[in-house]
Structures are given as C-alpha cells and as structure tokens.
C-alpha positions in Angstrom: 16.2 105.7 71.1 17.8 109.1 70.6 21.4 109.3 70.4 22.3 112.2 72.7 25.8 113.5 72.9 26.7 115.6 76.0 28.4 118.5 75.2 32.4 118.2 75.3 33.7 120.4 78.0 37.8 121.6 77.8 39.5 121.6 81.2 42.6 123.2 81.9 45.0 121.6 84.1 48.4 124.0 85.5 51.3 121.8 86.9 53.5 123.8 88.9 57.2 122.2 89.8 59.3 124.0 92.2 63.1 123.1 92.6 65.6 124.3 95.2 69.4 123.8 94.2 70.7 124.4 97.5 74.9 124.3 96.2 75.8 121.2 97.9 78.7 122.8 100.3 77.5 121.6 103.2 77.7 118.1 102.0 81.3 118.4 100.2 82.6 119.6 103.8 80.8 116.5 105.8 82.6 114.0 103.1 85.7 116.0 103.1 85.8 115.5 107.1 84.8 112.1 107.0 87.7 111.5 104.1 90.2 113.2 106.5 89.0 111.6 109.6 89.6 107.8 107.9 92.9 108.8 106.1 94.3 109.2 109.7 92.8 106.6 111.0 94.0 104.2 108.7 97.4 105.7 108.7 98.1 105.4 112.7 96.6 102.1 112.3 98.7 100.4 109.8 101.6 102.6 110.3 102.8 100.4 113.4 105.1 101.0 116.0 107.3 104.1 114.3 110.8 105.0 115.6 111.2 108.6 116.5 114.7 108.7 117.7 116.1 109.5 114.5 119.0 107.3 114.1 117.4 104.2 112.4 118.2 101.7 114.6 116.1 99.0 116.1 116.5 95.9 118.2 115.0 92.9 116.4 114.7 89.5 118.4 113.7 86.3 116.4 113.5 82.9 118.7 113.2 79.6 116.6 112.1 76.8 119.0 112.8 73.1 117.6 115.3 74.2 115.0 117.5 71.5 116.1 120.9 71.5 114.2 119.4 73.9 111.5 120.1 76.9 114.0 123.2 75.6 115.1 126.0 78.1 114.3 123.3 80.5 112.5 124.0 83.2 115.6 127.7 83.4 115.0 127.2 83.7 111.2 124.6 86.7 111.5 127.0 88.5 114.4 129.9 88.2 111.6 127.6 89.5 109.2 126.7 92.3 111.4 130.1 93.6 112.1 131.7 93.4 108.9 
C-alpha cells in the first residue's frame, strides 16, 4: 500500500462585522418620560388630601367608641389645651 498524501490546499476565510451605534437619544427621552410620568404619579398619590386655602388650619374629628371612663373628661382637657 502506497501512502498517498493529498495535496494541502490554504483557504481564505473574510469575516466581516458591521456595527451601528445609533446615540441612544431616543431611548434616554422614553425613560426620562416614563421617570417623570411615575414621579407624579407617586406624588398625587401619596401626597393625600392637601389644603389649599392657605391658612393652615384643618378640622380633625377622632371618635373613640368603648372608652368608658378613660375618655371621660379628655374633651374638656383638649378644648383647654386649645385655647390657651
């Protein structure tokens, strides 16, 4: 048997990469919208009822039912307080 050895042929291979950078602005104003749009949300959500009349007063009501002798007397002691 005769030991034949084909002849070694060299290919050439070209790999070719293409890249776009394409800024990202579009993007950074979508977020930034988004951002804004969530911040406000949040803000009128959690914010309550706010009082826009400028003086700073409000009307608070607290009822304690079953308090028994524990609230007796507490509603002249927080008028007193009041208009000291």
């Amino acid at each position: 048997m005769e030991n034949r050895q084909e002849p070694v042929t060299e290919r050439e291979r070209t790999t070719t990469t293409t890249t776009t950078n394409s800024g990202g602005a579009g993007m950074g104003i979508i977020v930034g919208i988004l951002v804004v749009v969530v911040a406000g949300l949040a803000y009128f959500m959690f914010a309550g009822n706010i009082d826009t009349s400028g003086n700073g007063e409000s009307d608070v009501n607290i009822t304690i039912d079953g308090a028994g002798s524990a609230a007796e007397g507490a509603a002249d002691a927080v008028e007193g307080a009041v208009s000291e």
